[in-house]
N, C-alpha and C positions, 0 to 999 in steps of 0.2 A: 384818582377819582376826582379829585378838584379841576384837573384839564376838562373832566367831562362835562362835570357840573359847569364851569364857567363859559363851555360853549354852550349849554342849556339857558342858561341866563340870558345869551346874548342869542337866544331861539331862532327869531328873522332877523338879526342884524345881517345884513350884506354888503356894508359899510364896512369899510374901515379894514385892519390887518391883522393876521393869525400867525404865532410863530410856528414852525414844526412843531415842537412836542407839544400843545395847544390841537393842534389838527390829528398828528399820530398818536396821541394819548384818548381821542373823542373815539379814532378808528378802534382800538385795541378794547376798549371799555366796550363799546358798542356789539364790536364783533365776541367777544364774551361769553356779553347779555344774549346772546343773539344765540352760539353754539348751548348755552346752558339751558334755553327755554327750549328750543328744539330735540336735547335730550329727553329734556322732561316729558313734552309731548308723546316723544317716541315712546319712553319709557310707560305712557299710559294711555297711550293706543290711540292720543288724539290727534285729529287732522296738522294742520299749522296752524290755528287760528289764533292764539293768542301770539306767537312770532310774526305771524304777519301783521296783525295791528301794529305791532312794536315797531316793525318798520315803518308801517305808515305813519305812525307819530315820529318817527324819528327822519322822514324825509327832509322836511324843511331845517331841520338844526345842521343836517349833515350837507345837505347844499349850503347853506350859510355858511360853516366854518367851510366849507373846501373853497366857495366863492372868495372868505377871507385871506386863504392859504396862498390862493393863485393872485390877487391884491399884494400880499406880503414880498410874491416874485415878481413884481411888476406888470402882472397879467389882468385881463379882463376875467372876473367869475364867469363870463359867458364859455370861456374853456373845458369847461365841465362838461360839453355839448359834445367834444370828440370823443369822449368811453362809449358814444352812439355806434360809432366804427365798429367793427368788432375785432378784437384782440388790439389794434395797433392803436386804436384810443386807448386804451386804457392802459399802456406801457408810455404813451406819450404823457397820459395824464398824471401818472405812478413816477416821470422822470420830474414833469414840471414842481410836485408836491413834495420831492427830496432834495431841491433845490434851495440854496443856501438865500435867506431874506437881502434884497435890496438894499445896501448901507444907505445910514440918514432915511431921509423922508422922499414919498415918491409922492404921484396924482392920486395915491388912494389913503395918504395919511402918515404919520410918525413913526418910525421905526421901531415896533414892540421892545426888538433888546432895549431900547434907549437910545444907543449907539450912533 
């Protein structure tokens, strides 16, 4: 829960660099919140509306960390644009986000390990 939270904190940051479990722990937390309120919903016969706000609020934190994520692989955050493809963006975007962080420092900032 602390992954999620400290990508919250950093809400629109799109600076700077995100480790994987930083990024994979914001996905896991998110997707959760996400199947438990849609139970709920289900469970009481309501439309989606409170799941979908929750995404809408949660658009801008989840482009920032995956903007940081793809920064972390040496990449532009504008990469987020090929899950627009359908299916092959988003296996290209799923390979780029399992990808091991850039040692040292790159043009988007300090290498989170330290390292």
């Amino acid at each position: 829960m602390d992954w999620y939270l400290a990508a919250l904190r950093k809400y629109a940051e799109f600076s700077g660099r995100s480790r994987r479990t930083e990024y994979w722990m914001f996905v896991l937390v998110y997707v959760i919140i996400l199947v438990v309120l849609a139970l709920i919903e289900g469970a009481l016969g309501m439309p989606g509306v409170v799941s979908g706000l929750f995404q809408l609020a949660m658009l801008v934190p989840a482009l920032a960390v995956g903007a940081r994520r793809l920064h972390d692989t040496g990449r532009s955050g504008w990469w987020q644009l090929i899950s627009l493809i359908p299916l092959i963006g988003a296996v290209v975007l799923i390979v780029f986000f399992v990808q091991d962080s850039q040692p040292g420092d790159n043009g988007y900032g300090a290498n989170p390990k330290g390292g």
